[in-house]
VEXKOL-776922 format. One line per field, with one value per residue: residue number from 0; x, y, z of N, C-alpha, C, O, CB in turn. Coordinates in steps of 0.001 Angstrom, whole numbers. Atoms other than C-alpha are relative to their C-alpha. Glycine has a CB too. Layout:
N
pos <- [NUM,...];
n.X <- [X,...];
n.Y <- [Y,...];
n.Z <- [Z,...];
ca.X <- [X,...];
ca.Y <- [Y,...];
ca.Z <- [Z,...];
c.X <- [X,...];
c.Y <- [Y,...];
c.Z <- [Z,...];
o.X <- [X,...];
o.Y <- [Y,...];
o.Z <- [Z,...];
cb.X <- [X,...];
cb.Y <- [Y,...];
cb.Z <- [Z,...];
//
This chain:
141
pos <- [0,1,2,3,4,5,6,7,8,9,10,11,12,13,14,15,16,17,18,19,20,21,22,23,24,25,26,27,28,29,30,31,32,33,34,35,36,37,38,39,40,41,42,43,44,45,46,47,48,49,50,51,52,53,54,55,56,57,58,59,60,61,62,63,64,65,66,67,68,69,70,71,72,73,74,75,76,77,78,79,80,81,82,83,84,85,86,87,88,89,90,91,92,93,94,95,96,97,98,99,100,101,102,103,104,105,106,107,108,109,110,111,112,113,114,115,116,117,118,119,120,121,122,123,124,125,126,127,128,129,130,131,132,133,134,135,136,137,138,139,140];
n.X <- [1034,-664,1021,389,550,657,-708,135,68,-1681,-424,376,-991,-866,570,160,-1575,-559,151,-130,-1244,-603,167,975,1444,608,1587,731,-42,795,446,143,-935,448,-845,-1414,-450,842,877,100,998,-191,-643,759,-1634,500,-623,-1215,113,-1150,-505,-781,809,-1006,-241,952,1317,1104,1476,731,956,1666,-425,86,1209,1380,-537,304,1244,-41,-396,918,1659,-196,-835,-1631,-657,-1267,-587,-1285,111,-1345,-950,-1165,-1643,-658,-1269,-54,-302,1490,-2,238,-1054,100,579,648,3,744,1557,830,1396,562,-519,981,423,-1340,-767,-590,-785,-640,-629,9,-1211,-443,1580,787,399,-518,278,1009,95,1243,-1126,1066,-245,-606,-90,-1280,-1030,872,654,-458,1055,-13,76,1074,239,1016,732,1365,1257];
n.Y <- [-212,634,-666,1157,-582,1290,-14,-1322,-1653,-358,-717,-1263,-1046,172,-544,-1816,-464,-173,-1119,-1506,-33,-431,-782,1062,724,601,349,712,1219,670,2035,-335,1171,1495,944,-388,-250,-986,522,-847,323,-736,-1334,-993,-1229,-815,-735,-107,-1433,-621,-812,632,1386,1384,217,-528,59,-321,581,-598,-242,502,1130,14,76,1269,1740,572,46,1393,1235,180,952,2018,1086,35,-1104,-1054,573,-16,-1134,746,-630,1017,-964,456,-428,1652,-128,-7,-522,-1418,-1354,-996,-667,936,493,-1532,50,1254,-1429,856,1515,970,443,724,-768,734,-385,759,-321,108,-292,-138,208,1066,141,801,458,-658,375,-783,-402,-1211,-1298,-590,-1214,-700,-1588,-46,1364,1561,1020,1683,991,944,1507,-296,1015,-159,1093];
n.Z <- [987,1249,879,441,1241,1275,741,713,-495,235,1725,237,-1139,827,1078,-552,260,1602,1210,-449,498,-1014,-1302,-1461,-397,-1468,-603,-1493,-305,-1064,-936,-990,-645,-729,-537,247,1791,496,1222,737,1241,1127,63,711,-62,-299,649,-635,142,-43,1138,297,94,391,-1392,-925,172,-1057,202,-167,-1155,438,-153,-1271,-158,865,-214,-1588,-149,1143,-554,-1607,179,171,-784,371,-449,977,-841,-161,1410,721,1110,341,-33,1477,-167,-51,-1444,-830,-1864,-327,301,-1079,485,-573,-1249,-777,498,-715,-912,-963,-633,387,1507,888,1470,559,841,1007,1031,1239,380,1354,12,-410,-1285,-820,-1484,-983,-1124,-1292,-1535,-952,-527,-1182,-960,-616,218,1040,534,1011,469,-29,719,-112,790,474,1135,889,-502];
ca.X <- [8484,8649,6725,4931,3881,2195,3966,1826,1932,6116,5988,3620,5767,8940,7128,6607,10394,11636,9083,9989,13554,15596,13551,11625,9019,6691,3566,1407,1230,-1930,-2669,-2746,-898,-1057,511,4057,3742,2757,550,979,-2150,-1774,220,-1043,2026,1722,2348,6223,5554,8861,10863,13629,12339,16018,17002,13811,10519,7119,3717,952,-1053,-4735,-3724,-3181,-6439,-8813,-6647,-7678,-11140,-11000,-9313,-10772,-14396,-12243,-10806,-7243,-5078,-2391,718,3648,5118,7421,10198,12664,16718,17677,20815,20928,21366,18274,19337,18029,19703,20515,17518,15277,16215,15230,11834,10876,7550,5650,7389,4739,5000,6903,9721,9921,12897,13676,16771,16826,20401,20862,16742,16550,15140,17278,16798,14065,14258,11700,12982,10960,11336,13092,11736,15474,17660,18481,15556,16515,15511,15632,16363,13240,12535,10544,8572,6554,3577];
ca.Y <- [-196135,-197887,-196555,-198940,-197412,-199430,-199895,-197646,-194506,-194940,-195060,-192133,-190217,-191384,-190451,-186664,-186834,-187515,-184788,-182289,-182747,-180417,-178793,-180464,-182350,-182200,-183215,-184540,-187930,-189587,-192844,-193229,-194547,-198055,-199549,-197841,-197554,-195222,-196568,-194472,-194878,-192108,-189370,-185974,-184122,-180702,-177241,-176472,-172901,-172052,-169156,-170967,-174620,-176364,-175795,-175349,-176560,-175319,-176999,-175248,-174308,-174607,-178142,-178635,-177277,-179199,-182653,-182252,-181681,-184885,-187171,-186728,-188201,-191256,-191958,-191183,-187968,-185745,-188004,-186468,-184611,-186070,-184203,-185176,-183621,-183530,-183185,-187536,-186917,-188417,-187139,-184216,-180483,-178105,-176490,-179336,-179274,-175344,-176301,-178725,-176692,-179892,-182800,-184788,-185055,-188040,-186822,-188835,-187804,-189209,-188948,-187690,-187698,-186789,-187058,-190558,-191756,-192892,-194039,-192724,-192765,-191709,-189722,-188217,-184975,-184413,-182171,-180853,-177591,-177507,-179946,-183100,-186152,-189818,-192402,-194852,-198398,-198111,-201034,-201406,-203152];
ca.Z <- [124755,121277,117837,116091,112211,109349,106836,104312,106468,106354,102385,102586,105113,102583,99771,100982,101747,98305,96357,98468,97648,98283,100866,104150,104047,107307,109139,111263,112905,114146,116565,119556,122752,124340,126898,126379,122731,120412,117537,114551,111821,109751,108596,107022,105177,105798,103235,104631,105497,106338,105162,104527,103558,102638,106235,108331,108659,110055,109910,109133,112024,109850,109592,113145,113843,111158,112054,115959,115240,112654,114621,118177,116612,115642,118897,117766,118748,117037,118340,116868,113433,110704,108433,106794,106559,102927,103931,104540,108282,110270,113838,115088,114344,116628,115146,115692,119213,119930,118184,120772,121754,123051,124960,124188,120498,118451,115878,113252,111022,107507,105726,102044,100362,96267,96286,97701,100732,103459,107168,109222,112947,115828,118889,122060,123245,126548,129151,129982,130514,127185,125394,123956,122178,122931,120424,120054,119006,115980,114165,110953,111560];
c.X <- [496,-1290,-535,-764,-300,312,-425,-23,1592,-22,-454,910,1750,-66,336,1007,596,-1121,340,1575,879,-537,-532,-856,-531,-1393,-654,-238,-1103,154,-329,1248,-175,922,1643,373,-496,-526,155,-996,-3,669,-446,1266,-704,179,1954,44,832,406,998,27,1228,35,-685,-1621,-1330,-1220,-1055,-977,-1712,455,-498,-1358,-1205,244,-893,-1283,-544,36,-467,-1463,871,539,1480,161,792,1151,1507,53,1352,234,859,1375,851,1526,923,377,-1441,-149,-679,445,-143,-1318,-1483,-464,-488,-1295,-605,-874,-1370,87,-619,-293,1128,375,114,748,405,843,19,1474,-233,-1696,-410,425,1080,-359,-1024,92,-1126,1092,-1892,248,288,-545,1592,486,1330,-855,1211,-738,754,-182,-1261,149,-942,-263,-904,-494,-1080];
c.Y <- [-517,416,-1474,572,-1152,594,1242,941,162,198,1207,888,6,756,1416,621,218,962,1467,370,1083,811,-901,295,596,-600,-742,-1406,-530,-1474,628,-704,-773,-456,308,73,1334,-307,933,-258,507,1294,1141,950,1863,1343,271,1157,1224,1121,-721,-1027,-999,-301,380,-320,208,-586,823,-9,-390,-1384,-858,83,-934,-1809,238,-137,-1416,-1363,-255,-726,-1242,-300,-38,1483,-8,-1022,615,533,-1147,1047,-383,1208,-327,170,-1763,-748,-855,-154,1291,978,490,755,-643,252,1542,35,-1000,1036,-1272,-1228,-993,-1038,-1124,606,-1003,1105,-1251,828,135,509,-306,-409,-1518,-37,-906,-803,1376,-647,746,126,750,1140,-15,927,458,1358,-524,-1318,-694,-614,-985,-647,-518,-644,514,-1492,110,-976,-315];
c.Z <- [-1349,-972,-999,-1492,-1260,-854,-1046,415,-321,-1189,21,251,-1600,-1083,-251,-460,-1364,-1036,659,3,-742,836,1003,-577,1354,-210,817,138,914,249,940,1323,564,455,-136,-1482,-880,-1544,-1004,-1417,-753,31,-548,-554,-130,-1201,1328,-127,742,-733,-639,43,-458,1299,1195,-939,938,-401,81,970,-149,139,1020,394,-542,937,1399,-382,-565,973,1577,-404,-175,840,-13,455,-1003,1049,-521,-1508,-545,-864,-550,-182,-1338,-193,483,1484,756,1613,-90,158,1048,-269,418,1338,541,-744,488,395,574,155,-209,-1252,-48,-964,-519,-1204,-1356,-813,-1970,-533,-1360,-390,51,1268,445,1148,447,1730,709,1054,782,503,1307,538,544,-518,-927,-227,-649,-648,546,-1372,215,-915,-929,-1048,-1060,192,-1426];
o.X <- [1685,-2430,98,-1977,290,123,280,-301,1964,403,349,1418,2022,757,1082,1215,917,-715,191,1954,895,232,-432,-1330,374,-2078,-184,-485,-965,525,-770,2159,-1171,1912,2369,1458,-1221,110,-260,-402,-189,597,-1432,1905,-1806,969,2044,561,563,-61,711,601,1006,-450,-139,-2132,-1409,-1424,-1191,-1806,-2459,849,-1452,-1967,-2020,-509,-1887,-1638,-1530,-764,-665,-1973,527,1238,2145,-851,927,842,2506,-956,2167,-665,1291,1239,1744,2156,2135,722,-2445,-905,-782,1025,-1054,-1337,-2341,-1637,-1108,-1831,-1436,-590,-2305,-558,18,-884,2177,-365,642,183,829,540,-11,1803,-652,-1820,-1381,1398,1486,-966,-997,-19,-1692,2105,-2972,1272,-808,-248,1534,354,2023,-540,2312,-1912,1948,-1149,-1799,616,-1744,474,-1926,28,-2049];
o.Y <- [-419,523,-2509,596,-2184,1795,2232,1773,1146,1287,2082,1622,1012,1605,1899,1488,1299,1081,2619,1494,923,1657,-2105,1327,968,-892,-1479,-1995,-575,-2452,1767,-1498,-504,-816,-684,143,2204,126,1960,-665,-151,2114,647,1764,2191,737,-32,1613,2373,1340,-888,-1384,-2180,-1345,985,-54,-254,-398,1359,-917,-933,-1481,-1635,-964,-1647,-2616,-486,-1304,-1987,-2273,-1341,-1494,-2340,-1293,-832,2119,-829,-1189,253,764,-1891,1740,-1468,2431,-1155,491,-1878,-1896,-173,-743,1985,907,250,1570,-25,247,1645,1140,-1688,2104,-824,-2099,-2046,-2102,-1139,1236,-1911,2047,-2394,1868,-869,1658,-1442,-1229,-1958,436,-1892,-1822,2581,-1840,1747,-482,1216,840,-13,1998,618,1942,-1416,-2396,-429,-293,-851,-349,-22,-378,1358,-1915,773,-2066,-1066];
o.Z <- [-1655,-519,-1204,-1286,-1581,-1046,-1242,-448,-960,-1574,-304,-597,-2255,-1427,-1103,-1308,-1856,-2192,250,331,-1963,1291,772,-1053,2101,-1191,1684,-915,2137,-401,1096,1088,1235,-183,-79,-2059,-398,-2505,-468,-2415,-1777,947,-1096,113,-570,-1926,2518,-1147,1093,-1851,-1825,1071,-727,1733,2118,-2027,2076,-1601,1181,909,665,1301,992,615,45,1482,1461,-214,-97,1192,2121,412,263,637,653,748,-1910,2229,101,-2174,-1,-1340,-161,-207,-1517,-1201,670,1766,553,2385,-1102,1241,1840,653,1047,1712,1599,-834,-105,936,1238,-429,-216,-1439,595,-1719,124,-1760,-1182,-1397,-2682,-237,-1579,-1300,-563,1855,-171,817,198,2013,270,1396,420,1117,1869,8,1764,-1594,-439,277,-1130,-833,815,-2072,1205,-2023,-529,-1939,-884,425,-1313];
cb.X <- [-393,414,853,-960,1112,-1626,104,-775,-545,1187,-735,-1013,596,54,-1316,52,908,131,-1733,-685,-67,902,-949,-196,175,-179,-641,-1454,1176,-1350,1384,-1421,720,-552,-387,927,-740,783,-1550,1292,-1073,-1118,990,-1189,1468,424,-1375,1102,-1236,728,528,622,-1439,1669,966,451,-17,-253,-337,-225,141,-799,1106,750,-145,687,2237,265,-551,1701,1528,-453,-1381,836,-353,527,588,35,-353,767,508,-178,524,-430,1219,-649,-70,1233,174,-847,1799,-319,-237,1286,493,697,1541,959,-252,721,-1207,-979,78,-872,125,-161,1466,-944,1145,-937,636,-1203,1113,1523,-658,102,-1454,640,1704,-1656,1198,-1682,2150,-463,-1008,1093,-939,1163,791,771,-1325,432,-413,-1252,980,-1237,-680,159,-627,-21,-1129];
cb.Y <- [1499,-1900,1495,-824,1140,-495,-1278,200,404,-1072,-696,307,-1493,-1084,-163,415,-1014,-1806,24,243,-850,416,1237,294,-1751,1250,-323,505,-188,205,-1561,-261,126,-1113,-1285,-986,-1328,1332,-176,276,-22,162,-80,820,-408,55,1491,-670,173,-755,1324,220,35,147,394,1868,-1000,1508,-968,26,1583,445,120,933,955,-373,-568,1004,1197,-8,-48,1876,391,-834,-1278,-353,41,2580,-1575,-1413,2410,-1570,816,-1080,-573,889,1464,-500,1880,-1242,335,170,1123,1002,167,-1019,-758,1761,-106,-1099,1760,77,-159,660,1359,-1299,846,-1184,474,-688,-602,731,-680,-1138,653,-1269,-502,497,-191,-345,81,-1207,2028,-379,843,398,-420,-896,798,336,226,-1162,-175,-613,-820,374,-1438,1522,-782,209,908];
cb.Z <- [-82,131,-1044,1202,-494,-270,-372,-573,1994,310,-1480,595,2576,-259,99,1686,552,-776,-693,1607,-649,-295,-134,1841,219,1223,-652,273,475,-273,577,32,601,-754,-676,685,-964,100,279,-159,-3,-513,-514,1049,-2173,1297,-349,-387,293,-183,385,266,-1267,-776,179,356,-399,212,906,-773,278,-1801,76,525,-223,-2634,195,1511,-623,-1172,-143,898,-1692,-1151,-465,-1870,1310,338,44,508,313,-865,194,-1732,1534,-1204,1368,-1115,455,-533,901,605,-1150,37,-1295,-49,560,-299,-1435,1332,-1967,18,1319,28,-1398,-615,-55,-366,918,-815,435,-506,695,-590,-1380,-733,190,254,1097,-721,544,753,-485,1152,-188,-133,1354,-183,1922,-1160,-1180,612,-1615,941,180,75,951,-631,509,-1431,1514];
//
């Protein structure tokens, strides 16, 4: 599987990262998928309604809800969540990895170190005893 994101949704997504500096960013990721890819058209950043928002992030659930209802008339799906790790890391935490709650989704992670943006990667979620992620190809389009 390889991610394929246009270019202005990555600044957006970037963007997010660096005002939310020093805590996470998140949010939601629509497209759709084709052919072994996963199209990404737009992002939606989310409130970060964590208790603890340097090291932990949760997406608001209203969100979630409005977006599906939104994006199902256009033909597009919920495909996956982005955050970022202000900590300049952009693998996935142990923390990350016990908040896989549906295999399905794409992670995109972007690094933020001293409040600028670093590397962003995409991973997939692992069905395994424990979850995982997979690396993924990712292109701007």
């Amino acid at each position: 599987m390889t991610v394929q994101i246009r270019t202005p949704v990555m600044r957006h997504i970037e963007a997010c990262a660096v005002s939310r500096f020093p805590e996470e960013a998140c949010g939601l990721l629509v497209g759709r998928h084709h052919d072994g890819t996963v199209i990404v058209s737009d992002a939606h950043e989310s409130p970060n309604i964590a208790v603890d928002r340097r090291n932990h992030f949760e997406v608001d659930p209203g969100l979630r809800l409005r977006l599906q209802r939104t994006v199902r008339d256009q033909g597009d799906d919920i495909v996956g969540i982005f955050h970022s790790h202000p900590s300049g890391d952009p693998t996935p935490s142990a923390t990350d990895q016990a908040a896989i709650w549906e295999p399905d989704l794409l992670w995109l992670i972007t690094a933020v170190q001293d409040g600028a943006v670093g590397d962003t990667h995409a991973y997939a979620a692992q069905n395994t005893a424990p979850p995982g992620f997979r690396r993924l190809d990712m292109e701007r389009a």
